[in-house]
C-alpha positions as CSV (number, residue, x, y, z in Angstrom):
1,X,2.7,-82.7,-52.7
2,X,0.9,-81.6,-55.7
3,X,3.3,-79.3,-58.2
4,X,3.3,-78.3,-61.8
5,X,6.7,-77.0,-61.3
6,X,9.1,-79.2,-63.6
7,X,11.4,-76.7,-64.9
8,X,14.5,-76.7,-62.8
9,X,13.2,-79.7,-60.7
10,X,16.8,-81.2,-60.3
11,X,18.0,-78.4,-58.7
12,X,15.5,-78.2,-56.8
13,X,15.9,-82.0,-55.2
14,X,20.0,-82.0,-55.4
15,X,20.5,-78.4,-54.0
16,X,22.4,-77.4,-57.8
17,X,25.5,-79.7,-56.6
18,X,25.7,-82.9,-57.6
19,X,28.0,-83.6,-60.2
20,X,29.0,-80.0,-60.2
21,X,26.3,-78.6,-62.7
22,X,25.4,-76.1,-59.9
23,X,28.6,-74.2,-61.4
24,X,28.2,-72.5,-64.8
25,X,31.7,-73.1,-66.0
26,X,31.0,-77.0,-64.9
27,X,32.2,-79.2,-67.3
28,X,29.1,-80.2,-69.6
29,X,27.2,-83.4,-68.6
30,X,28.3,-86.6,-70.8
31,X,26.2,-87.1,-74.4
32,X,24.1,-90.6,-73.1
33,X,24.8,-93.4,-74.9
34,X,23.3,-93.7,-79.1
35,X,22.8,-90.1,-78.7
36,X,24.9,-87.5,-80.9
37,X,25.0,-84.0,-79.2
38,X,24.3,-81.5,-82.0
39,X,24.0,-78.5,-79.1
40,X,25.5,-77.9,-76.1
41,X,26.0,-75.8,-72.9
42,X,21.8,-74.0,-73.4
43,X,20.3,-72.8,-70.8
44,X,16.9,-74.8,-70.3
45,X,16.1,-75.9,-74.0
46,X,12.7,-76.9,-74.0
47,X,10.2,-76.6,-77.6
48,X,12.0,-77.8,-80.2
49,X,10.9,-77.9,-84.1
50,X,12.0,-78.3,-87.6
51,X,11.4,-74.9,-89.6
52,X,10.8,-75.0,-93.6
53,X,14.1,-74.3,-94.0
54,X,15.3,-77.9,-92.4
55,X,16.7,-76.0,-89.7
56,X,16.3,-76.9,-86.1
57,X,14.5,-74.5,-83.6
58,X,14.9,-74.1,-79.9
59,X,13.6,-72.6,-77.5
60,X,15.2,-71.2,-74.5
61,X,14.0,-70.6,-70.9
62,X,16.9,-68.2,-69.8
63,X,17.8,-67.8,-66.2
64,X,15.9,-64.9,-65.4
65,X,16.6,-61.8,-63.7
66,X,16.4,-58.8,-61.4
67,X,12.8,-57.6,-61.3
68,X,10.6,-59.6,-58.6
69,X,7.4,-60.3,-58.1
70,X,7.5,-58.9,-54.8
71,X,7.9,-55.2,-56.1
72,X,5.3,-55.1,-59.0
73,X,2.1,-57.7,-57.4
74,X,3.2,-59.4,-54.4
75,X,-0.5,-60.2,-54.0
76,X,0.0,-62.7,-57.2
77,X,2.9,-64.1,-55.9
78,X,3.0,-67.8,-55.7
79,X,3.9,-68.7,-51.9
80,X,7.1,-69.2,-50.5
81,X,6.6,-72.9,-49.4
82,X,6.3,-73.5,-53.4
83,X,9.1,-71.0,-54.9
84,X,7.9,-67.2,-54.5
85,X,8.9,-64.9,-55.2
86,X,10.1,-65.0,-58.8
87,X,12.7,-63.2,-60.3
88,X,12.3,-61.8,-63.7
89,X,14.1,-60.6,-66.8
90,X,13.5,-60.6,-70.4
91,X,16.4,-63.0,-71.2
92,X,14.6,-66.1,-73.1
93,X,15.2,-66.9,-76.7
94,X,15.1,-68.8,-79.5
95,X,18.1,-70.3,-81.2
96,X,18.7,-72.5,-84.2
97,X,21.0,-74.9,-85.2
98,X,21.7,-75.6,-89.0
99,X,22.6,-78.3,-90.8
100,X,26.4,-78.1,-90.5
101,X,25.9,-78.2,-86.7
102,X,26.1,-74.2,-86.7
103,X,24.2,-72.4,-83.8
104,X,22.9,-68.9,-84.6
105,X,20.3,-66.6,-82.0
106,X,16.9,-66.3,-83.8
107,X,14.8,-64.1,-81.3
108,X,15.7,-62.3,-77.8
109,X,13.9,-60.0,-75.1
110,X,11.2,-63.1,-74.2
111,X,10.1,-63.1,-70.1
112,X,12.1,-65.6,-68.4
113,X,11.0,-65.8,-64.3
114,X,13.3,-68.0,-61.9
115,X,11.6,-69.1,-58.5
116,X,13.4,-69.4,-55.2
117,X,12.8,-72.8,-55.4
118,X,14.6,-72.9,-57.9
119,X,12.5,-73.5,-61.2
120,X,12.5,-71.2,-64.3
121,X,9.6,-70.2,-66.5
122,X,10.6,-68.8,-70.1
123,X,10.1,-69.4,-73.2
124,X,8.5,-72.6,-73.6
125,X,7.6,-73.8,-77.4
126,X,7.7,-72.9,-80.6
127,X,5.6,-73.7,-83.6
128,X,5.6,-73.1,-87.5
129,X,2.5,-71.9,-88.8
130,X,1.8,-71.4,-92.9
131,X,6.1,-71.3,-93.0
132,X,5.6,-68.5,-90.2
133,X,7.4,-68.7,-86.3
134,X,5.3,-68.5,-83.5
135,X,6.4,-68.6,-79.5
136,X,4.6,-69.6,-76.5
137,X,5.7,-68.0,-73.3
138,X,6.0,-69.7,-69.9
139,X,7.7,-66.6,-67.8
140,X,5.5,-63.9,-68.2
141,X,2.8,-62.1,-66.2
142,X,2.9,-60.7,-62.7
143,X,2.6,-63.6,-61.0
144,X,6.1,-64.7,-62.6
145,X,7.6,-61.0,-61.9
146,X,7.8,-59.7,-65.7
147,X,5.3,-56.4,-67.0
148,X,5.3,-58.6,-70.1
149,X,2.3,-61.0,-69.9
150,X,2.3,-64.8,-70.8
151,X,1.3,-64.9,-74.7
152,X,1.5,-66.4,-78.2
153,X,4.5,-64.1,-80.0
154,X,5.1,-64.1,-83.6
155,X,8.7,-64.0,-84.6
156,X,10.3,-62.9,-87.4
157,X,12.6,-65.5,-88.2
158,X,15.0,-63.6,-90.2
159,X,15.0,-60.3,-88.7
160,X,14.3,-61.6,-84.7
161,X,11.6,-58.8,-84.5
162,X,8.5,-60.5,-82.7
163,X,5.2,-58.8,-81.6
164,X,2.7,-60.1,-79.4
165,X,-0.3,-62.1,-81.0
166,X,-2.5,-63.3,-78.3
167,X,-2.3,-62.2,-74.2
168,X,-3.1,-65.6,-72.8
169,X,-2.0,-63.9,-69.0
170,X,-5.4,-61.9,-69.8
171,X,-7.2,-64.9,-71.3
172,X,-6.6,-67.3,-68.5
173,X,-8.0,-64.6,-65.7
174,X,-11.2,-64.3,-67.7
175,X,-11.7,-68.3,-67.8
176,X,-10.6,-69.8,-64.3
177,X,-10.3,-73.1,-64.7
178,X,-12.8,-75.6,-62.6
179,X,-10.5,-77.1,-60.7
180,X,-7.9,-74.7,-58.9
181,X,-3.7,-76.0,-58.4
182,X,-2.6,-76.1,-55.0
183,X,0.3,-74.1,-56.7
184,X,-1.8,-71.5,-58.4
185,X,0.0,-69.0,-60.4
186,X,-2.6,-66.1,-62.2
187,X,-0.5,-66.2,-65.3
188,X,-0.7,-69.3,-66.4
189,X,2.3,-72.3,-66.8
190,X,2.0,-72.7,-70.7
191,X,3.9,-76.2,-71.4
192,X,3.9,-76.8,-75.2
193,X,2.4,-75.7,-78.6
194,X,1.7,-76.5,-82.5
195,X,0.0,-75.9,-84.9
196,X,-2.8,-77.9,-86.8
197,X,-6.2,-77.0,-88.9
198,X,-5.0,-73.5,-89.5
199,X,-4.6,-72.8,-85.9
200,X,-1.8,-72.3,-82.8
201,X,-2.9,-74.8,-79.6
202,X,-1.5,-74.6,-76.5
203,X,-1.3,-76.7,-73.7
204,X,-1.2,-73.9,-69.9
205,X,-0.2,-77.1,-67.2
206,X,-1.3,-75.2,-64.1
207,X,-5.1,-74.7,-64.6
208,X,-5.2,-77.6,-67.0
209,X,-6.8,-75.8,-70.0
210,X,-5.8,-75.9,-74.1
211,X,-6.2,-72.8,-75.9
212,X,-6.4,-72.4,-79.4
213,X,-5.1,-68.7,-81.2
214,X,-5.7,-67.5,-84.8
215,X,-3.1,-65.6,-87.0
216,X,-5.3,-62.9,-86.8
217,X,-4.8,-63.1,-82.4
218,X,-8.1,-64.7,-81.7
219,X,-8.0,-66.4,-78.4
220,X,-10.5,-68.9,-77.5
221,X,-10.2,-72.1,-74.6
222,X,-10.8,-75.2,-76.3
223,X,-11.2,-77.7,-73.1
224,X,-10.6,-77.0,-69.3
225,X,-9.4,-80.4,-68.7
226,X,-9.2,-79.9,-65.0
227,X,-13.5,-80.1,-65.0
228,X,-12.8,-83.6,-66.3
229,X,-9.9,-85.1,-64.6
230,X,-8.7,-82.8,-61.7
231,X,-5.5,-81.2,-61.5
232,X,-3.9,-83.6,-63.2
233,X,-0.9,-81.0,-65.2
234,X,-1.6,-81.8,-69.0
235,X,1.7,-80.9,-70.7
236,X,1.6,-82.2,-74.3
237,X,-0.7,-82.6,-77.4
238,X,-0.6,-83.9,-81.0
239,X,-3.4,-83.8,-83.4
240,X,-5.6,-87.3,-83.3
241,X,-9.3,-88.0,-85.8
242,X,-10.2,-84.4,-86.1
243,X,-9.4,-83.9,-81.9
244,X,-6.0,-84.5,-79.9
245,X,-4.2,-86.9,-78.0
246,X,-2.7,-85.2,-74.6
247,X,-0.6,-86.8,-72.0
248,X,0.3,-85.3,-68.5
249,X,3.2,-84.9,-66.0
250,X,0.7,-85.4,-63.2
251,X,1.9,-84.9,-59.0
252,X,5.0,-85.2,-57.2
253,X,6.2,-87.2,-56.0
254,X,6.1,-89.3,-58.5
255,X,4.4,-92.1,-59.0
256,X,5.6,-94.7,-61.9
257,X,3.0,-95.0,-64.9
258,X,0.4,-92.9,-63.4
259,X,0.5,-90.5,-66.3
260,X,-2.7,-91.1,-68.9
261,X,-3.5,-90.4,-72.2
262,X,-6.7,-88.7,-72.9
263,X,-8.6,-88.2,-76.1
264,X,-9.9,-84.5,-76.6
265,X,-12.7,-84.3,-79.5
266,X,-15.6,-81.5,-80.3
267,X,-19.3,-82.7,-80.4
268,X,-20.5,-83.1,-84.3
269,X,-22.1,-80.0,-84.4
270,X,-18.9,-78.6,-83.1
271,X,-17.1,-80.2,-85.7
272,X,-19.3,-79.7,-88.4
273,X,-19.4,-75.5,-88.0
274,X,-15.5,-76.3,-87.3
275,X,-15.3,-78.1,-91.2
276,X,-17.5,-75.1,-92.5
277,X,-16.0,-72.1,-91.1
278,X,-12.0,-72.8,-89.3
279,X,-12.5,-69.7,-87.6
280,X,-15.1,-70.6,-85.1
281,X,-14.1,-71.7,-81.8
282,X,-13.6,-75.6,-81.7
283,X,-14.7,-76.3,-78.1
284,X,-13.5,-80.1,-77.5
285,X,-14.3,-82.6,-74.2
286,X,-12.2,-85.0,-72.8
287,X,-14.1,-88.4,-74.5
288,X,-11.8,-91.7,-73.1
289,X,-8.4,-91.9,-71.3
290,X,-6.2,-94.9,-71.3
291,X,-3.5,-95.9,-69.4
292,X,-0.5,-97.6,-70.7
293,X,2.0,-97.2,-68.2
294,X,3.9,-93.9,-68.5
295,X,5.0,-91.5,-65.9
296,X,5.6,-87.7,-66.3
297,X,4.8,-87.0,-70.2
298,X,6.4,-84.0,-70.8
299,X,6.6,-84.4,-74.8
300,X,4.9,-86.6,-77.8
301,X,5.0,-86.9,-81.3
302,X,4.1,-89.8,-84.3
303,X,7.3,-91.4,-85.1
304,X,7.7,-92.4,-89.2
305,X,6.6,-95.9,-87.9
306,X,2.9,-94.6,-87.2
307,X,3.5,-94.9,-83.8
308,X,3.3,-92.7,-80.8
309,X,6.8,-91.8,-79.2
310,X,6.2,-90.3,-75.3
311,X,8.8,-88.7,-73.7
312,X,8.9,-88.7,-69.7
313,X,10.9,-86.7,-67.5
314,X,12.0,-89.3,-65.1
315,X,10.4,-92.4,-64.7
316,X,11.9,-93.4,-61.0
317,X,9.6,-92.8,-57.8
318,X,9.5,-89.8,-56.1
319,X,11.1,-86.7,-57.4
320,X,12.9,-86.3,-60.6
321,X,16.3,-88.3,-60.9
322,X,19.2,-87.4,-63.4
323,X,19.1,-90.6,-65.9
324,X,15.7,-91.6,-65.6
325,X,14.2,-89.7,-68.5
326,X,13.4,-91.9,-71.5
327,X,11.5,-92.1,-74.9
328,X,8.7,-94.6,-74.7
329,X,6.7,-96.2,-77.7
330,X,2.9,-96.9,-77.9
331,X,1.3,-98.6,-80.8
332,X,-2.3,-98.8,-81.2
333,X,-3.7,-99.9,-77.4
334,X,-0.7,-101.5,-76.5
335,X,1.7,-100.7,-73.6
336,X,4.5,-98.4,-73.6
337,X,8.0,-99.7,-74.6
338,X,11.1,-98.4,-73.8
339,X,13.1,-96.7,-76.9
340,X,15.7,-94.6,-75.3
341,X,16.5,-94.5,-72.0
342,X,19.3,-92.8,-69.5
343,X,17.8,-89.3,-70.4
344,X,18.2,-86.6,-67.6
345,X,15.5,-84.3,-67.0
346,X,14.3,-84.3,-70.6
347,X,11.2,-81.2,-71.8
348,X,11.0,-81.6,-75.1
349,X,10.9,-83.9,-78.6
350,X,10.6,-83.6,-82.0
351,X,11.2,-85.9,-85.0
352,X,13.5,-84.5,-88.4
353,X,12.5,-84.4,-91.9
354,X,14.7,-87.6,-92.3
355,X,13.4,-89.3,-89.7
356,X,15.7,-88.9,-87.4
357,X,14.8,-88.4,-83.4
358,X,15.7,-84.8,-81.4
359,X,15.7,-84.0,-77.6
360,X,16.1,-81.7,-75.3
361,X,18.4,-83.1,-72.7
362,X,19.2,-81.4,-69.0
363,X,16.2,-78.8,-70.2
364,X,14.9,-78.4,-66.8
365,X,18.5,-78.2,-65.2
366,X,19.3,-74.8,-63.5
367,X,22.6,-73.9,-65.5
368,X,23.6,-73.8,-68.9
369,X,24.2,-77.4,-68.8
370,X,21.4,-78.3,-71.8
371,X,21.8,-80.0,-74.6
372,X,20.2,-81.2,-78.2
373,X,20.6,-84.8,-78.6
374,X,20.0,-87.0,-82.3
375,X,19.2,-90.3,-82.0
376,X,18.5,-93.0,-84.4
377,X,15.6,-94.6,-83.7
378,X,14.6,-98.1,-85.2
C-alpha cells in the first residue's frame, strides 16, 4: 500500500486503544529512558525550532474540526479506502516553551484537517527567517475540508497576528507533479520547512516537490523530486554545498532501511544567477542518492559534531510501532548508527543553542498525548 499519511499513523494501526492513549484524560505516556520531558500532554507536536530569543518553538497539528470536505468540494476529497472525508477546523497553533520550562500559546486560528482514518494534517513547521516567524501549513485547502488554503504564514511572534505569505494550495495545482500518489490530495501534504540563503523551503510529501518562498511571497518549485525517483514521500531537508540534503519516509508498509538520501543541487548557471541576484528562482535536480540504511526519515539536522543526525518514525517492518522511533547518526559515507532509540511515533528534531538535542515524541499520536523531549547527545 503506498501512503504519505504519517500523521496519526498509530491510531490508525492500534484502533486509538492500546495503552489507553485513545482517551484524552489517559494518563500521559512514560518520558523514554535519557530523555527529560520539557512539554507534555500537545496535541501532535511536529516543527520544532529555536527562536533568537533561546526560546523553543512548536508547532501544533490540532485535532481538527466540524467542517468536512464533503460539504465544501467532495470532488477533492481523498477516497474513503485512504481516510476521506476530512474534518476541518482552524484549531492548529504554535506554542513555546521558555527557558524555565514555561509554556505560553504563540499563534492560533491555523487549518487543522482530521481523516477518518484517522490522521491529522495542521500545522506542520516553523522557521525563523532574518529573526522573523514563519509557518507552514499541512491542514489546509479543500481537499483537507478548510476554506483556508495550505500556505507559508508569517507570525507575529509577540502579538500572535499572522497573515498569509505564499498560497502553496494554489501553487501546487498550477505545477502537478510528474509522478502522481496513489493517495492524491489537491492541496498538498507540506512535511517540513527552514530557512537558508535568504529564503523559506519547503518540503509538500504527497507530490514530492520543494518549494522555495521569498519575504516578499514569491513562490517558485525548486525540484519535483517525484520525476526523478517516483513517489517516493520526501519529508525533510537541510542545507548541503550550495544545494540540500533530503531524506524520505517512503511506502507502507514498511520496509527497514529503504529510506535514501538524495543530494538536490542547481546547474552552474543556475547557481551563478542564484550568487548574483538571491531573488531568482533556484531550480535544483536530484544529482546522487545514497543509501545508508534508514527507514522513514521524518526529520534531520547537523549535530555540533559535524555530523548528520536522522530521525525515523519507526524503524520495525510493516506499519508504525510505538517504541521503534530513533535518532540515527551518519558521518561522511558511512552507515547509520543508532543514537537514541525507544522513540514512539517521533515528527520532528531540532538541536539547541547549547547543544543539546530536542524531539517531538507521540507527534503523530491521535490525542493530546505529545511530548518535547531533551536529550543529551554524546
Amino acid at each position: 500500500m503506498s501512503r504519505n499519511r504519517i500523521f496519526g499513523m498509530f491510531c490508525a494501526v492500534f484502533g486509538m486503544c492500546v495503552g489507553g492513549v485513545c482517551d484524552v484524560n489517559a494518563q500521559l505516556p512514560p518520558v523514554p529512558a535519557g530523555a527529560t520531558a520539557v512539554a507534555q500532554g500537545l496535541f501532535g507536536p511536529r516543527g520544532i525550532k529555536f527562536g533568537p530569543d533561546g526560546d523553543l518553538y512548536v508547532a501544533l497539528s490540532g485535532p481538527g474540526g466540524t467542517n468536512s470536505t464533503v460539504e465544501i468540494c467532495p470532488q477533492l476529497q481523498v477516497a474513503v479506502a485512504v481516510g476521506g472525508p476530512y474534518t476541518n477546523g482552524n484549531t492548529a497553533s504554535i506554542v513555546k516553551v521558555d527557558k524555565r520550562g514555561n509554556m505560553t500559546t504563540v499563534a492560533t486560528g491555523f487549518p487543522s484537517g482530521l481523516s477518518k482514518r484517522p490522521d491529522v494534517n495542521g500545522l506542520a513547521d516553523i522557521a525563523f527567517l532574518d529573526g522573523e516567524l514563519y509557518a507552514v501549513t499541512a491542514g489546509g485547502g479543500c481537499s483537507h475540508g478548510s476554506t483556508l488554503p495550505n500556505m507559508v504564514a508569517k507570525v507575529d511572534a509577540k502579538t500572535g497576528h499572522w497573515t498569509m505569505l505564499a498560497n502553496l494550495s494554489e501553487a501546487v495545482a498550477a505545477h502537478p507533479s510528474a509522478v502522481m500518489a496513489p493517495d492524491f490530495e489537491a492541496d498538498g501534504v507540506f512535511y517540513s520547512m527552514l530557512a537558508d540563503h535568504g529564503k523559506l523551503y519547503t518540503v509538500e510529501s504527497n507530490h514530492g516537490q520543494i518549494w522555495s518562498v521569498t519575504p516578499t511571497g514569491q513562490v517558485e518549485m525548486v525540484t519535483d523530486i517525484s520525476k526523478a525517483e517516483g513517489h517516493i514521500v520526501p519529508t525533510a531537508a537541510v542545507e548541503s554545498e550550495d544545494g540540500f540534503i533530503v531524506g524520505n519516509l517512503g511506502n507502507f508498509p514498511i520496509t527497514p532501511d529503504s529510506s535514501i538520501l538524495m543530494t538536490l543541487k542547481p546547474r552552474f548557471i543556475d547557481w551563478l544567477l542564484g550568487s548574483i541576484d538571491p531573488w531568482l528562482p533556484e531550480p535544483m535536480n536530484v544529482t546522487g542518492t545514497s543509501s545508508p540504511g534508514l527507514t522513514t526519515v521524518v526529520s534531520m539536522a547537523w549535530g555540533p559534531d559535524g555530523a548528520l543526525y536522522v530521525l525515523e518514525l519507526s524503524a520495525a517492518p510493516g506499519l508504525p510501532t510505538p517504541g521503534a522511533g530513533k535518532v540515527v547518526r551518519v558521518r561522511g559515507h558511512g552507515m547509520a548508527e543508532d543514537v537514541i532509540t525507544g522513540l514512539s511515533v517521533p515528527t520532528g528534531m531540532t538541536f539547541s543553542p547549547d547543544g543539546a538535542l530536542y524531539i517531538s515524541n507521540w507527534g503523530a499520536a491521535d490525542a493530546p498525548v505529545g511530548q518535547i523531549l531533551r536529550f543529551n547527545v554524546r
